[in-house]
C-alpha positions in Angstrom: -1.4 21.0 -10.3 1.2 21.0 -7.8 4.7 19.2 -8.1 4.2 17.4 -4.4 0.5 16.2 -3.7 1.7 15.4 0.1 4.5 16.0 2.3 5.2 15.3 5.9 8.7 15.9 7.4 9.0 13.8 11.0 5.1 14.2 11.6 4.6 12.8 15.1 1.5 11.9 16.9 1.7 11.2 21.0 -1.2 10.2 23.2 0.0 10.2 26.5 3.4 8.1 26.7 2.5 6.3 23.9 3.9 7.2 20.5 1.2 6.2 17.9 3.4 8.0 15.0 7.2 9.2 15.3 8.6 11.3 13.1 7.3 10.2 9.5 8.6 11.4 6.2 7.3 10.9 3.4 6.1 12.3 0.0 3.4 11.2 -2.2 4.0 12.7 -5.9 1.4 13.8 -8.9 -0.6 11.0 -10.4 1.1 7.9 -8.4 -1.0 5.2 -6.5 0.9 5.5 -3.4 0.6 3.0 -0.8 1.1 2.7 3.2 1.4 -0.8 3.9 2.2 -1.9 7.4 0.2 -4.3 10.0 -2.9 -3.2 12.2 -1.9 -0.6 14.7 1.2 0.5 12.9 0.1 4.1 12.9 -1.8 4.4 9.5 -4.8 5.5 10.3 -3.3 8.1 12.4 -1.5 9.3 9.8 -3.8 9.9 7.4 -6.3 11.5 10.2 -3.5 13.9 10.5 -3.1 14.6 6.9 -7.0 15.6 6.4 -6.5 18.0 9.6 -9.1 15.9 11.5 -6.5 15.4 14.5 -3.2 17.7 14.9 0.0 16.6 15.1 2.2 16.2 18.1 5.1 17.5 16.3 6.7 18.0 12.7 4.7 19.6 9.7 2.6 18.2 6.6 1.7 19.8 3.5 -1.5 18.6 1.4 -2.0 20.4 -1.9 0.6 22.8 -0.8 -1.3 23.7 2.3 -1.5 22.9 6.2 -4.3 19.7 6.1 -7.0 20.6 6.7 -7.2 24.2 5.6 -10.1 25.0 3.3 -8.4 24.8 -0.1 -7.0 21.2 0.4 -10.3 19.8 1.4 -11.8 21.7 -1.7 -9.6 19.0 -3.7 -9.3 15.9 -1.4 -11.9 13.1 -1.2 -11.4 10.8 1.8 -12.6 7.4 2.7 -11.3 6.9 6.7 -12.1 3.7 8.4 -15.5 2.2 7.8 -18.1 4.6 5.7 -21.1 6.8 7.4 -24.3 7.4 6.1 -27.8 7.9 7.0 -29.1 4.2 7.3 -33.0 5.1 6.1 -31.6 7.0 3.2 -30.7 5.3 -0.3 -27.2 5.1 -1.2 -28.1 7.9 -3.8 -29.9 10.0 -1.6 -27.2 9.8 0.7 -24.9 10.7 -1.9 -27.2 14.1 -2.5 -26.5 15.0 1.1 -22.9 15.5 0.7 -23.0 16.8 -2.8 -24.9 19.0 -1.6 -22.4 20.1 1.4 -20.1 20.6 -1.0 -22.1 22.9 -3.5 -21.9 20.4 -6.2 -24.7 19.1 -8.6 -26.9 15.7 -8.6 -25.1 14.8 -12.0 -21.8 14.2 -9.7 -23.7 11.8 -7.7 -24.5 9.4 -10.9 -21.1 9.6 -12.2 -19.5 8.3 -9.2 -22.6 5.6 -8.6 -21.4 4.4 -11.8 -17.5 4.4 -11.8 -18.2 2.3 -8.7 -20.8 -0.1 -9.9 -23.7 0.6 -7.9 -25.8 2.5 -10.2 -28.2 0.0 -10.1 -28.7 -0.5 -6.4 -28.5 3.4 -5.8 -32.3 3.6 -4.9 -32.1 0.9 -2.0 -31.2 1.8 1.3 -28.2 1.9 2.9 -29.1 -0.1 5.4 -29.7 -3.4 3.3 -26.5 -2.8 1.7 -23.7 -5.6 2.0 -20.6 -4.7 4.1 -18.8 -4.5 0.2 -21.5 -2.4 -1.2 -21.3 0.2 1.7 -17.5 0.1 1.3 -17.7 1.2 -2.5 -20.0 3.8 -1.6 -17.8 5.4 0.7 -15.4 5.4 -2.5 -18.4 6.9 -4.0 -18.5 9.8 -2.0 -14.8 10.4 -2.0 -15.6 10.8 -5.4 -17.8 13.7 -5.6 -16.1 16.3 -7.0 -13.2 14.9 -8.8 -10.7 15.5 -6.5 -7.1 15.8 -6.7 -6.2 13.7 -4.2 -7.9 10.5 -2.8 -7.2 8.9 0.4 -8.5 5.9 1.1 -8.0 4.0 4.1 -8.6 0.2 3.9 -10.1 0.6 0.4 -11.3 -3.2 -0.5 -12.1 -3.7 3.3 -15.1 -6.0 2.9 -15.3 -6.5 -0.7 -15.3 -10.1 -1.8 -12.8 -11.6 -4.6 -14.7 -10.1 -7.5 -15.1 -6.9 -5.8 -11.4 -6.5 -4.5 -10.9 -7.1 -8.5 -13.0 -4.0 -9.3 -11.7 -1.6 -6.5 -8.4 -1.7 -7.9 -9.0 -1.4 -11.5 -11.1 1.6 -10.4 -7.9 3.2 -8.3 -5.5 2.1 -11.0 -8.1 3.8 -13.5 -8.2 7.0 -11.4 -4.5 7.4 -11.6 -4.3 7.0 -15.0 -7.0 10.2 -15.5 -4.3 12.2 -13.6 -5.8 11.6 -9.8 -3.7 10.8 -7.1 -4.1 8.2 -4.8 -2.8 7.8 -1.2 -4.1 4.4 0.2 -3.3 2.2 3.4 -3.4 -1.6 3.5 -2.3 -4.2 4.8 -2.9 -6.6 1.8 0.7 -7.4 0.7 -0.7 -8.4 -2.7 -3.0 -5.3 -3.0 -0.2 -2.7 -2.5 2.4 -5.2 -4.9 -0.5 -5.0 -7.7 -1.3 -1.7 -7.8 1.2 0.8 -5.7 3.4 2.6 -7.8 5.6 3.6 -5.0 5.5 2.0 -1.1 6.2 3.7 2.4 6.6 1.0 5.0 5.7 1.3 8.8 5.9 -0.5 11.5 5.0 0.5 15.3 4.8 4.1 14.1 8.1 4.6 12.3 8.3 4.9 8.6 11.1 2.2 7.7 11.5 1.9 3.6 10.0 3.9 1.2 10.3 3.8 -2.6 9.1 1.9 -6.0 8.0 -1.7 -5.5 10.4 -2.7 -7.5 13.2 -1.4 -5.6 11.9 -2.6 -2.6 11.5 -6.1 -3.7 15.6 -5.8 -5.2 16.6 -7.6 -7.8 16.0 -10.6 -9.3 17.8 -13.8 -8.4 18.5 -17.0 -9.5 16.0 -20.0 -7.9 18.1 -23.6 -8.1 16.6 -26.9 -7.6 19.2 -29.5 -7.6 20.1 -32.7 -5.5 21.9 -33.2 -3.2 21.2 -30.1 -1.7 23.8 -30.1 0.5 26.1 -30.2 -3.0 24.0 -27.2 -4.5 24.4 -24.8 -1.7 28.1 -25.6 -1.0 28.2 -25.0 -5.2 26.1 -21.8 -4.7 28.1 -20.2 -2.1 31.0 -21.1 -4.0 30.2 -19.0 -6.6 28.0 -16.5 -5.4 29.4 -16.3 -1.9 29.1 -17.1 1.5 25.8 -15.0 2.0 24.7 -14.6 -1.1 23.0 -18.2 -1.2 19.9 -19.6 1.0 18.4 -22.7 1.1 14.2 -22.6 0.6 11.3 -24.5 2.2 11.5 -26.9 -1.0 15.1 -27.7 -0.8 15.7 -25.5 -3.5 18.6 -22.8 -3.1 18.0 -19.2 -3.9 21.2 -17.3 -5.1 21.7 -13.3 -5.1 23.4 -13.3 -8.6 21.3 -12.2 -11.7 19.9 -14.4 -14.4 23.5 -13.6 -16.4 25.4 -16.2 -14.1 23.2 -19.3 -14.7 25.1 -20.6 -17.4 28.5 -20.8 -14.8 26.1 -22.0 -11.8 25.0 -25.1 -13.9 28.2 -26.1 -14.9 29.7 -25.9 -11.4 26.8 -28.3 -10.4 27.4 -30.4 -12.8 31.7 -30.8 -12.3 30.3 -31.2 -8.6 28.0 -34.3 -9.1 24.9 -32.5 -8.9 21.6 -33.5 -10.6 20.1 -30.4 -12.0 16.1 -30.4 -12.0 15.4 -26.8 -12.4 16.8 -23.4 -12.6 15.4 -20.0 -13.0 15.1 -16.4 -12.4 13.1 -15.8 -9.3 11.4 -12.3 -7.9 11.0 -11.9 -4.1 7.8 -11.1 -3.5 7.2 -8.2 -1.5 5.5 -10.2 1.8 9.6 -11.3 2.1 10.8 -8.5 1.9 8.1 -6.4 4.2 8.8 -9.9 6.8 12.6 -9.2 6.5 12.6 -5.2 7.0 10.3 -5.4 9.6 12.0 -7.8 11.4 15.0 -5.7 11.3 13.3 -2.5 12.5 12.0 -4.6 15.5 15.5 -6.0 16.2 16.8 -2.4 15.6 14.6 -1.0 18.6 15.4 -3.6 20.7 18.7 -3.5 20.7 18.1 0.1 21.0 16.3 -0.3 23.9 19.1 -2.8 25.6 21.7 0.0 25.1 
């Protein structure tokens, strides 16, 4: 197995005057659910399509596997699932399974394991055409499948799927990298990506703007105050935390950046003030905040790019 499943140093895809992807970097590592989370049109797709060799890049390099995408040895060990799944609609999901099993020199038995590890060894010999949207969605998983690859990437993975089904898909992926698979998957499903992604890259109208651990990302944790009168709480939270370390919330509550160490001083500064104390605790950002706030930045970044 190789120490860097992908690689891409400033890849860069141009259609005309319009910049779909500019200059990405980013590195997807052994046996990590790595996920590309960014809005609709961001470039992800595009990405991807250029990491399984299916479009070329514009400029900068990638490496999948340790080779070019798209060269025969990387697609030996890739499976891909890129947009919505196609498959003869008059053929059962199984038999449509055989067909690409047997493009790829592999044995019926592969086509009932993967049936299974996606749940639709029962409904195998039904066409595809009377599957739901969900069911065709987790046989295009299926079929990226086939083989055991290396690598998976998945694009829009639980697109479709109901509650339930959303629930199974990423079991399965979390599954799959815990046999040693890796996993490269876009989303733009804040809570997916926060619920399964080991690591995170972040993009926004093509550019790549944070990558790393979830965790990291989403910063430390902070102390959540609820206290009245508010106005007393904040004044006492930027008097101990300082002037922009504290925020009021939607609730009236006040959110400070210290850790959980300091409530002990906050509480007794609210109380010397006057303040009634109703509630304090460690709080998380979630990573919707933080992917509002960096965006946000990113966008004001450009602009102000743009005005210079």
């Amino acid at each position: 197995m190789t120490t860097t499943i992908v690689t891409t140093d400033r890849l860069t895809k141009r259609y005309g005057d319009h910049v779909a992807v500019d200059d990405v970097s980013l590195t997807v590592r052994p046996g990590e659910v790595y996920g590309f989370l960014g809005p609709n049109g961001a470039g992800k797709t595009t990405t991807l399509r250029m990491l399984l060799g299916l479009i070329r890049p514009s400029g900068g390099t990638a490496t999948v596997l340790g080779h070019p995408p798209g060269a025969p040895a990387a697609v030996a060990e890739v499976g891909a699932l890129i947009e919505g799944p196609g498959f003869y609609p008059y053929l059962s999901g199984r038999d449509n399974l055989r067909v690409m099993a047997r493009y790829r020199r592999l044995g019926d038995e592969t086509v009932d394991t993967a049936l299974t590890r996606v749940d639709l060894h029962d409904r195998g010999d039904d066409a595809f055409s009377t599957y739901s949207l969900g069911m065709k969605q987790r046989l295009g998983v299926a079929c990226a499948l086939l083989g055991d690859p290396e690598l998976l990437i998945l694009d829009e993975p639980t697109n479709g799927l109901d509650p339930a089904g959303m629930a199974d898909m990423r079991a399965l992926i979390v599954a799959l990298a815990g046999q040693g698979q890796s996993v490269m998957l876009s989303s733009h499903m804040l809570s997916e990506v926060e619920e399964i992604c080991d690591r995170v890259g972040v993009i926004s109208g093509g550019r790549l703007i944070a990558e790393s651990t979830v965790s990291d990302i989403r910063g430390a944790s902070t102390l959540y105050v609820r206290a009245e009168p508010a106005d007393v709480a904040l004044a006492v939270a930027m008097q101990v935390g300082g002037d922009d370390a504290a925020r009021v919330l939607d609730d009236n509550g006040v959110r400070i950046e210290l850790d959980a160490g300091s409530a002990p001083q906050v509480v007794r500064a609210l109380v010397q003030a006057g303040a009634d104390v109703y509630e304090v605790r460690t709080s998380e950002r979630s990573l919707e905040e933080v992917f509002f706030e960096i965006t946000a930045e990113s966008i004001a970044g450009t602009t102000q790019g743009v005005s210079r």
